[in-house]
N, C-alpha and C positions, 0 to 999 in steps of 0.2 A: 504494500500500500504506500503511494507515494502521498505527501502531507504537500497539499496546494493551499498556495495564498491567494486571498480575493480580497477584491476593494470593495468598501462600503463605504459612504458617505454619514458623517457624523456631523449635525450641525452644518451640514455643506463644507465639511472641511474632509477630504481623503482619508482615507483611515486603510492600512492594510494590514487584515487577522486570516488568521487560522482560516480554513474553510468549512471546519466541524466546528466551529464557537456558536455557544447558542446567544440570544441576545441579553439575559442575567449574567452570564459572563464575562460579557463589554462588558457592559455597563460598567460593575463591578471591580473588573482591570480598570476602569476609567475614573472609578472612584465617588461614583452616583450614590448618594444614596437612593433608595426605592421609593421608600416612604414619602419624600423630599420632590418627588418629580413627577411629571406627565410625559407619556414617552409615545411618540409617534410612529411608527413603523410603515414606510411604503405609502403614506399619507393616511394611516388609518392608526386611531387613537390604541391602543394595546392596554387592557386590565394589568395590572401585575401581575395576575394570577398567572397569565398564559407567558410571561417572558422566560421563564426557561422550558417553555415548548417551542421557541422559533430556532431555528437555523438558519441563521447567517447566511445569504447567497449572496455571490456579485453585484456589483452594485444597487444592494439596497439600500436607502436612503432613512437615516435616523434621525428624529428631529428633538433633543432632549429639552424639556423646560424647567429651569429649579425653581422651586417654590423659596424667597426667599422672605424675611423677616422686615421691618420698612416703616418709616413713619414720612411724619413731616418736620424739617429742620427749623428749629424755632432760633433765631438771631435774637442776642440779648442788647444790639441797639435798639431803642424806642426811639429814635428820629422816624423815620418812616409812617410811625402812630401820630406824632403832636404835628398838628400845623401850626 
């Protein structure tokens, strides 16, 4: 069995793995948390549930989005407030 590499598109960025990597696996090697993300696959939304059931083929395209943490910057000048 010869071990072939395939390009996948990560975020629109090249990525070359494995050819038996399932998609938990990136991820994972990429250092995603699961919980943390919405993960696109071929342009269709993927459950967690199902991402160590995909296999990796040629250029399929991964779109990762991290959920992160955020507010609004509040500036401690009050010039802006007094006229």
């Amino acid at each position: 069995m010869v071990n072939k590499d395939i390009l996948v598109y990560v975020n629109g960025e090249p990525f070359v793995c494995s050819y038996s990597i399932k998609l938990a696996d990136l991820l994972s090697y990429l250092d995603f948390n699961t919980e943390l993300t919405t993960i696109e696959y071929n342009g269709e939304i993927i459950f967690k549930i199902k991402l160590p059931t995909i296999c990796l083929k040629q250029n399929d395209r991964i779109e990762i989005v991290t959920i992160v943490g955020g507010g609004v910057k509040i500036s401690n000048k009050r010039s802006f407030l007094q006229k």
